[in-house]
Backbone as a chain_set.jsonl record, in Angstrom:
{"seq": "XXXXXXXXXXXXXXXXXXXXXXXXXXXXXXXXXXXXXXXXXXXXXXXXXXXXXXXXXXXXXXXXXXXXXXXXXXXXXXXXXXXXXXXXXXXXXXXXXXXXXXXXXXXXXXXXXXXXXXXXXXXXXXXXXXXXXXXXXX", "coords": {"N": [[-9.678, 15.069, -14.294], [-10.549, 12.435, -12.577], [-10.36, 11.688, -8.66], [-10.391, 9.514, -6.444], [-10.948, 8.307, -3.134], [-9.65, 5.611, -0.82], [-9.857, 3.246, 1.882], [-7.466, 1.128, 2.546], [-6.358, -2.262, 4.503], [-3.118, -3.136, 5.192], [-1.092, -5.258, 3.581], [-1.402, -6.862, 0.606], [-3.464, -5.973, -2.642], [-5.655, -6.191, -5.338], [-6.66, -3.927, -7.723], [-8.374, -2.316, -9.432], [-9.382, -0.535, -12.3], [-11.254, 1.516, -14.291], [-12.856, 3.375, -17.166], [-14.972, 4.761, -19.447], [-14.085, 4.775, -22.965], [-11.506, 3.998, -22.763], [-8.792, 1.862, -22.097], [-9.295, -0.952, -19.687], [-7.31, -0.9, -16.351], [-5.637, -3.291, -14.633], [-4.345, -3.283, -11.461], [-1.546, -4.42, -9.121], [-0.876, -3.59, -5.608], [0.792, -2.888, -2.795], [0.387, -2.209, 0.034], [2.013, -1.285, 2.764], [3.195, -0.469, 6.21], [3.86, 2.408, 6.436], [3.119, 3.831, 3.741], [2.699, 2.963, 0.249], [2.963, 0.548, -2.632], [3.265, -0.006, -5.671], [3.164, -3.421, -7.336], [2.922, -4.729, -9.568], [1.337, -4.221, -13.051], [-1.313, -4.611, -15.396], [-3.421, -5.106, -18.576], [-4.929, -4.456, -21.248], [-2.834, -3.553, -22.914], [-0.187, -4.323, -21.594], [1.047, -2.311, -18.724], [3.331, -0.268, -16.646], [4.66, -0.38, -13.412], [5.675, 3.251, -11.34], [5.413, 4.035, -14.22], [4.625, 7.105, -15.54], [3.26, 7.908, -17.521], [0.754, 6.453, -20.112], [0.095, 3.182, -20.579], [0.321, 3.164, -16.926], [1.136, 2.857, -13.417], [1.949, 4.989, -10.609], [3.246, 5.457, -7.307], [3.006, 7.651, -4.165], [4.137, 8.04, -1.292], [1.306, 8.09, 0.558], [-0.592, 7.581, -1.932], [-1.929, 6.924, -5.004], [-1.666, 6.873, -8.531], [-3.413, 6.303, -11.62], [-2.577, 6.66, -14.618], [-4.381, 5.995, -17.398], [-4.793, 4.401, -20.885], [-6.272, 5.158, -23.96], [-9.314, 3.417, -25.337], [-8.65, 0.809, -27.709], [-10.269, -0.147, -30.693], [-11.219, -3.03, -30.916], [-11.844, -6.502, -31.785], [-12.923, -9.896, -31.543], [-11.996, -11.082, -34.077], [-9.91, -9.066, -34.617], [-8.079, -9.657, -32.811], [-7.586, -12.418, -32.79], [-6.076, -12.752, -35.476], [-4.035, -10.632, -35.14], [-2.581, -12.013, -33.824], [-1.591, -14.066, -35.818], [-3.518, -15.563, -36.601], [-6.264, -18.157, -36.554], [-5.077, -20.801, -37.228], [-2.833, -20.023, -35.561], [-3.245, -20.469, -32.915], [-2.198, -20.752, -29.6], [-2.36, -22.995, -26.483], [-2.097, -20.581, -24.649], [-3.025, -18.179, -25.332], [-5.832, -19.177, -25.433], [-6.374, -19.209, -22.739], [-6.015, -16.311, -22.221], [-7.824, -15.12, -23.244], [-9.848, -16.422, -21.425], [-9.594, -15.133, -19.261], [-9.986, -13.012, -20.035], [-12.67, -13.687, -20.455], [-13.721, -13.838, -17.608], [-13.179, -11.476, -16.237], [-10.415, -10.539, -15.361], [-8.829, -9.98, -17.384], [-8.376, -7.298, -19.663], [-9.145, -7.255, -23.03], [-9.675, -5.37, -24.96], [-12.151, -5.859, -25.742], [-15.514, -7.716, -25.549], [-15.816, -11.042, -23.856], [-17.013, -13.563, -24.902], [-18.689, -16.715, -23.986], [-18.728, -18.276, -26.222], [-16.646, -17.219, -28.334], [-14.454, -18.203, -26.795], [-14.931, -21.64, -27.025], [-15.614, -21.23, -29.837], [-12.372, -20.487, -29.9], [-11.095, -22.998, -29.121], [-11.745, -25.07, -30.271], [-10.561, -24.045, -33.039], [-8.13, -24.188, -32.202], [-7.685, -27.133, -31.891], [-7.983, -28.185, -33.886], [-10.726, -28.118, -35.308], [-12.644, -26.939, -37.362], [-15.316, -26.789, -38.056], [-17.913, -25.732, -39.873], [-20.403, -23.158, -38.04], [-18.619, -23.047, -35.841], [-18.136, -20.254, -34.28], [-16.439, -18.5, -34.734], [-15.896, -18.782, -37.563], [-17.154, -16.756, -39.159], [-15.009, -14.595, -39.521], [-12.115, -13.606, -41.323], [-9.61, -15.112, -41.431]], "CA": [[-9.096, 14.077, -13.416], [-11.329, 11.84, -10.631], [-9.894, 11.262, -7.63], [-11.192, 8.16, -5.422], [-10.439, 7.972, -1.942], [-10.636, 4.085, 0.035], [-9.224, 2.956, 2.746], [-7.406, -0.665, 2.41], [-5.706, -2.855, 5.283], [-1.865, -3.805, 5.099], [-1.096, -6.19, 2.735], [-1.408, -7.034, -1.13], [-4.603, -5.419, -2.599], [-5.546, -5.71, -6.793], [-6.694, -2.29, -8.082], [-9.277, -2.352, -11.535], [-9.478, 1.343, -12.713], [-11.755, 1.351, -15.9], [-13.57, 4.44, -17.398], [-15.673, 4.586, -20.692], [-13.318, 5.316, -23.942], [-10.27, 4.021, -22.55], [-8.878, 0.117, -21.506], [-9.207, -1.339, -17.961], [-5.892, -1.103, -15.904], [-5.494, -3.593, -12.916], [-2.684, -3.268, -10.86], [-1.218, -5.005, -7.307], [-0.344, -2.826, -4.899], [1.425, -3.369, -1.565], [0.144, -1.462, 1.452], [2.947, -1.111, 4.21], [2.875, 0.204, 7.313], [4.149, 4.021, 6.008], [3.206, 4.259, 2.175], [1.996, 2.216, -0.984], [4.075, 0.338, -3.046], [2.784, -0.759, -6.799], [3.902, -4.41, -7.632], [2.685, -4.846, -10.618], [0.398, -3.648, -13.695], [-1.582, -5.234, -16.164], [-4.171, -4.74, -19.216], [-4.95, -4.831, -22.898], [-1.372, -3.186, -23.205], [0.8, -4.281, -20.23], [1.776, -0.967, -18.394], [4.597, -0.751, -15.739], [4.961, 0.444, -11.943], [6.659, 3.811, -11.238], [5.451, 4.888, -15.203], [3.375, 8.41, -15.487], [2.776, 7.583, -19.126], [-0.121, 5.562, -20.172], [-0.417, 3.221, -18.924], [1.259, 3.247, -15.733], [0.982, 3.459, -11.896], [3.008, 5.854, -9.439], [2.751, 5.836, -6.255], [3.731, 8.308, -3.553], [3.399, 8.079, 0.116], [-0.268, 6.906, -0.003], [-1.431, 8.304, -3.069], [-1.839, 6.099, -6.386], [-1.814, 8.14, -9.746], [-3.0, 5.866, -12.185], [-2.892, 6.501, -15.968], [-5.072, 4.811, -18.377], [-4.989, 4.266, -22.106], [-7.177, 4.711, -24.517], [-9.287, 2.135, -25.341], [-8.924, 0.562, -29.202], [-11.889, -0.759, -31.106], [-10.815, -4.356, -31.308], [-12.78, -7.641, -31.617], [-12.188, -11.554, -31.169], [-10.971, -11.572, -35.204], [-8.511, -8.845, -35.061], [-7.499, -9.647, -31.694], [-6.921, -13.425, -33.731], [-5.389, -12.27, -36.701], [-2.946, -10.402, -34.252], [-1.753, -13.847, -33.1], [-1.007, -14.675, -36.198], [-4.311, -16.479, -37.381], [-6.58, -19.527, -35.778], [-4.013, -21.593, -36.789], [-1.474, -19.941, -34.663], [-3.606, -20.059, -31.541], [-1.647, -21.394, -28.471], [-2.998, -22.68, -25.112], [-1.741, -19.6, -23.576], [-3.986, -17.517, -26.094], [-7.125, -19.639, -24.688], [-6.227, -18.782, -21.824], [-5.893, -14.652, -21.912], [-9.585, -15.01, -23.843], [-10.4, -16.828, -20.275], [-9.212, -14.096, -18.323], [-10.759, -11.58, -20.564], [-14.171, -13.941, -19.942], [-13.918, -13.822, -16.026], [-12.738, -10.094, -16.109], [-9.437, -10.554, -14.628], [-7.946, -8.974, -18.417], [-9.466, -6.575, -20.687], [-8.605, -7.399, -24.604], [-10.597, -4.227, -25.357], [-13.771, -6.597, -26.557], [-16.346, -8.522, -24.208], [-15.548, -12.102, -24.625], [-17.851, -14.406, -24.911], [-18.073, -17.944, -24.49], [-18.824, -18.494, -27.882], [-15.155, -17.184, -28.166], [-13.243, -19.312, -25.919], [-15.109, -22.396, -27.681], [-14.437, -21.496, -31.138], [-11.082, -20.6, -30.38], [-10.884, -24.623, -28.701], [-12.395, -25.994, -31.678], [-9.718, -24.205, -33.726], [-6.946, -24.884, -31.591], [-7.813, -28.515, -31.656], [-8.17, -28.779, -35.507], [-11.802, -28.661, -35.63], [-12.753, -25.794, -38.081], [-16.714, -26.905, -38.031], [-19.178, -24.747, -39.695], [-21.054, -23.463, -37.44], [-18.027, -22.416, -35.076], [-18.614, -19.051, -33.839], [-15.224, -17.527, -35.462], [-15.908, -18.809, -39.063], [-17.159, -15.191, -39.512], [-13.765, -14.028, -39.316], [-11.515, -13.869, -42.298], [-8.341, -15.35, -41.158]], "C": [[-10.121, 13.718, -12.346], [-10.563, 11.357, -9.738], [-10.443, 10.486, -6.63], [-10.491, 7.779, -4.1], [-10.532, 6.68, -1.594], [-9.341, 4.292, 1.061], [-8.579, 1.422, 2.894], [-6.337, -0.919, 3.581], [-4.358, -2.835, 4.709], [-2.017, -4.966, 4.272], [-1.099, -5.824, 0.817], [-2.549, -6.799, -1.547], [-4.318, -5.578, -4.32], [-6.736, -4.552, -6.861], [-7.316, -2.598, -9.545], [-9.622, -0.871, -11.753], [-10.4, 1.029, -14.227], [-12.675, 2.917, -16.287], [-13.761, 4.092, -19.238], [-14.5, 5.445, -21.856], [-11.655, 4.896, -23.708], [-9.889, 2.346, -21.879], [-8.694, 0.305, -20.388], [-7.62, -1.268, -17.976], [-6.123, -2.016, -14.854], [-4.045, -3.688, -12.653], [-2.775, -4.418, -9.461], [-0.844, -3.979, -6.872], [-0.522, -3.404, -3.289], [1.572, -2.26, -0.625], [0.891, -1.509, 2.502], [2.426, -0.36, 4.943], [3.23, 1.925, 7.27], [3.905, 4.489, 4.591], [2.355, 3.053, 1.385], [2.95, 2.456, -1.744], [3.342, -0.086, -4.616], [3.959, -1.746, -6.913], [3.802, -4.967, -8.793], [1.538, -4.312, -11.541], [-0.123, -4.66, -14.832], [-3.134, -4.666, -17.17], [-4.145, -4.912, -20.535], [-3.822, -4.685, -22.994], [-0.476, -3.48, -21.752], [1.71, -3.28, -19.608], [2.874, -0.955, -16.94], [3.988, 0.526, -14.535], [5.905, 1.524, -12.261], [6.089, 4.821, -12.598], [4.197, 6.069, -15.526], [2.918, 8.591, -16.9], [1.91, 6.32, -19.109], [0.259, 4.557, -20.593], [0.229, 2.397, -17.658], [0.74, 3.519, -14.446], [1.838, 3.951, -11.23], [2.252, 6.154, -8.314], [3.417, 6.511, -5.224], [3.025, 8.824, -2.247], [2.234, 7.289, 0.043], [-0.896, 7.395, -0.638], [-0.914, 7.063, -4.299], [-2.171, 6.461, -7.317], [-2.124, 6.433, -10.679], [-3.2, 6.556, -13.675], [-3.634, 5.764, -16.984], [-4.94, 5.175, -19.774], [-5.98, 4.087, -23.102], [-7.406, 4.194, -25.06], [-8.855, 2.027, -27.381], [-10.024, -0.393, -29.451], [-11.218, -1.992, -31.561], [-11.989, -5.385, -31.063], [-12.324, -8.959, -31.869], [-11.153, -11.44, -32.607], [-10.077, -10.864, -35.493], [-8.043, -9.437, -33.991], [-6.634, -11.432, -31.984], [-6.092, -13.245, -34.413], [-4.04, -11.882, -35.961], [-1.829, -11.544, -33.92], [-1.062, -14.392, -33.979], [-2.452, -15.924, -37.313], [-5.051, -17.496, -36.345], [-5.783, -20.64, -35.975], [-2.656, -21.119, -36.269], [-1.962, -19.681, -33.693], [-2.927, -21.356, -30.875], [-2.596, -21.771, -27.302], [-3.165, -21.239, -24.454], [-2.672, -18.347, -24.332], [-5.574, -17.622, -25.451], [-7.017, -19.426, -23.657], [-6.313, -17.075, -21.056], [-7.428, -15.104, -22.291], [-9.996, -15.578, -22.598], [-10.389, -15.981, -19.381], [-10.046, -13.433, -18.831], [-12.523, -12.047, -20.344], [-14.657, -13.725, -18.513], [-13.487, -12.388, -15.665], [-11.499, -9.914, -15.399], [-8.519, -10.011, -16.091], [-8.299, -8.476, -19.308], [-8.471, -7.065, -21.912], [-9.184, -6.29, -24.837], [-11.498, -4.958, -26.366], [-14.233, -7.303, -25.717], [-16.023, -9.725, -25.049], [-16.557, -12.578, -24.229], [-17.914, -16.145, -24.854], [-18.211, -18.805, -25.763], [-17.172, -18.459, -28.58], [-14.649, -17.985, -27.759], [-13.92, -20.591, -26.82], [-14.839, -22.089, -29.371], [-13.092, -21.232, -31.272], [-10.399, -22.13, -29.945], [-10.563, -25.128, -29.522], [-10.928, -25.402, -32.984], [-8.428, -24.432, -33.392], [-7.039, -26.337, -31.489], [-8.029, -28.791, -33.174], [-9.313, -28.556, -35.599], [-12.644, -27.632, -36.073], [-14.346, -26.0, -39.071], [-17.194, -26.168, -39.03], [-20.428, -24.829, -37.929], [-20.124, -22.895, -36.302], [-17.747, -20.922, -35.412], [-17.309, -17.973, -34.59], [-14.956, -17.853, -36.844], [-16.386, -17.476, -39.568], [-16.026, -14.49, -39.682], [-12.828, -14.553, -40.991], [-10.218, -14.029, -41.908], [-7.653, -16.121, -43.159]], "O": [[-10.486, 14.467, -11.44], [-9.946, 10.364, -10.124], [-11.115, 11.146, -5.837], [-9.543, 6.993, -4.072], [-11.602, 6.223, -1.997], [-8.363, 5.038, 1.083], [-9.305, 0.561, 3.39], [-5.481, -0.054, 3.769], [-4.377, -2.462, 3.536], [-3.064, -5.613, 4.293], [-0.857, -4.826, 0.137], [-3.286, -7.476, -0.829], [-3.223, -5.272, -4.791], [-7.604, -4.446, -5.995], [-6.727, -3.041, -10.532], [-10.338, -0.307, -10.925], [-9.978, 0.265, -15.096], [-13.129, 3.469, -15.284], [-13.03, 3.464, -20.004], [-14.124, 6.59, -21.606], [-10.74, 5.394, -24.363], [-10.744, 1.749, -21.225], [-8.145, 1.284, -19.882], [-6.849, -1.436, -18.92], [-6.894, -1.577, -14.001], [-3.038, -4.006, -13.285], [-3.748, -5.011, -8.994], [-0.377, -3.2, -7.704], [-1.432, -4.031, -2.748], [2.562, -1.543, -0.481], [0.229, -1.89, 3.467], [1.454, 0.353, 4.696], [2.775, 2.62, 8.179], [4.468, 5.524, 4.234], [1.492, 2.363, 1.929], [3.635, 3.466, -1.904], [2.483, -0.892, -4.26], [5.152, -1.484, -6.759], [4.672, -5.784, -9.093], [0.602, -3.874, -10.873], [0.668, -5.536, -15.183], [-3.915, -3.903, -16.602], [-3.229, -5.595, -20.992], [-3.291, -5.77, -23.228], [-0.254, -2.553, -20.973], [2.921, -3.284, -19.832], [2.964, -2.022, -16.333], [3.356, 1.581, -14.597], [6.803, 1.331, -13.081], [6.14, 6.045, -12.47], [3.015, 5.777, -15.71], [2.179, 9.519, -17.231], [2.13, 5.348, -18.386], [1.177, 4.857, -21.355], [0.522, 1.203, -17.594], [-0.103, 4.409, -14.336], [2.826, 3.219, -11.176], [1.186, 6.753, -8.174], [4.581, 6.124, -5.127], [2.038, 9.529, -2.038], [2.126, 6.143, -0.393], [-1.958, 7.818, -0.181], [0.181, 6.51, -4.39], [-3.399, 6.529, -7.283], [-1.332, 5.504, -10.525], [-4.312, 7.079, -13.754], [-3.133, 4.682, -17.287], [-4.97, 6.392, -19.96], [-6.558, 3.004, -23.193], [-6.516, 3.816, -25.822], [-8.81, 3.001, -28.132], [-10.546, -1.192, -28.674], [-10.636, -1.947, -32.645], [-12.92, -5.161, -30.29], [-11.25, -9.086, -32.456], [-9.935, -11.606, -32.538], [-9.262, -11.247, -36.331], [-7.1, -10.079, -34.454], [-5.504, -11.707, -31.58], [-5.009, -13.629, -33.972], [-3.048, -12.601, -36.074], [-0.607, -11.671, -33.845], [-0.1, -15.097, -33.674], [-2.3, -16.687, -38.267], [-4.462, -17.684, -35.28], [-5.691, -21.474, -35.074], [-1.586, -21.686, -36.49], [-1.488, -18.69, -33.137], [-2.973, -22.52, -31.273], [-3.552, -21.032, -27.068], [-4.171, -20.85, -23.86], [-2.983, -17.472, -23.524], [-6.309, -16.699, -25.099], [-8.191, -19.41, -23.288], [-6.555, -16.74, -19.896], [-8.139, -15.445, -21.347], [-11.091, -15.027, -22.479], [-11.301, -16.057, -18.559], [-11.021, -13.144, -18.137], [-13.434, -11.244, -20.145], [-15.833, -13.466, -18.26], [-13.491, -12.234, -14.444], [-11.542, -8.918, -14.676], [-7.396, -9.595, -15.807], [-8.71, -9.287, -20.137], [-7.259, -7.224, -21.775], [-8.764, -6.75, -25.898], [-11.561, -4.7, -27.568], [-13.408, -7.702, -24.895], [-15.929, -9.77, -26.275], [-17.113, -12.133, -23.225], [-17.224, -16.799, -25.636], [-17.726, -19.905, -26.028], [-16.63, -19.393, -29.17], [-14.229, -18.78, -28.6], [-13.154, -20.638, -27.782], [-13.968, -22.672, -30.018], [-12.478, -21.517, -32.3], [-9.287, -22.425, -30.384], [-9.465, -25.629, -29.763], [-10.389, -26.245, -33.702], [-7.62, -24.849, -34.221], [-6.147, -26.757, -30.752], [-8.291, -29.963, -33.444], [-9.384, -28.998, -36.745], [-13.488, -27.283, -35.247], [-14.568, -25.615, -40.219], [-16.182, -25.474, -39.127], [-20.913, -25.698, -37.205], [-20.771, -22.125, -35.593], [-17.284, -20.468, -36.459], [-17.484, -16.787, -34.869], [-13.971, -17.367, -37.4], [-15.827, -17.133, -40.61], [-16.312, -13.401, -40.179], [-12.954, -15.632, -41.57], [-9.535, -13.011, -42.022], [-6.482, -16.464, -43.32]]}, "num_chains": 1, "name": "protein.A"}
């Protein structure tokens, strides 16, 4: 177990926990004037406030336990396939792969923008050669 001390102001604070072998967690957490409150959790697997199972945050008094999960070996074409296929990619799909490019949500795979454009190109019909997820056997 590591334990990480900080010191954060009052207010709403996000929280990125990551360690090698296991997916990023970020959380919110809500600093009052007597304690720490988790408001929400998020990550490859969406984990809940309050839960001491991976992956989860509890917090008590001003202490923040978090749990993390370990990671899975995934990459853009299962993390496709998952979905359902390039033809079942949604906006809201291009959109997590945006997050997961700006680091605001781990997929457990580095995205690339090679990614986010071929998943455009196949969300828009346009199934090129030459686009970066024709490697993929959907």
């Amino acid at each position: 177990m590591t334990t990480i001390s900080v010191e954060l102001s009052e207010g709403k604070h996000t929280i990125r926990v990551s360690k090698d072998g296991y997916d990023t967690l970020t959380a919110e957490i809500d600093v009052g004037s007597s304690s720490v409150s988790c408001v929400s959790v998020n990550g490859v697997t969406p984990g809940r406030c309050g839960e001491s199972a991976a992956p989860g945050v509890v917090t008590s008094g001003w202490n923040v336990t978090v749990s993390l999960k370990e990671a899975t070996t995934a990459d853009i074409c299962s993390w496709i396939t998952g979905k359902g296929g390039c033809d079942a990619l949604a906006a809201f799909d291009i959109m997590t792969l945006v997050k997961g490019y700006i680091g605001k949500e781990s997929l457990g795979f580095t995205v690339t923008a090679s990614h986010i454009s071929g998943a455009v190109a196949y969300y828009l019909g346009q199934k090129a050669s030459g686009n970066t997820l024709t490697g993929c056997n959907f």
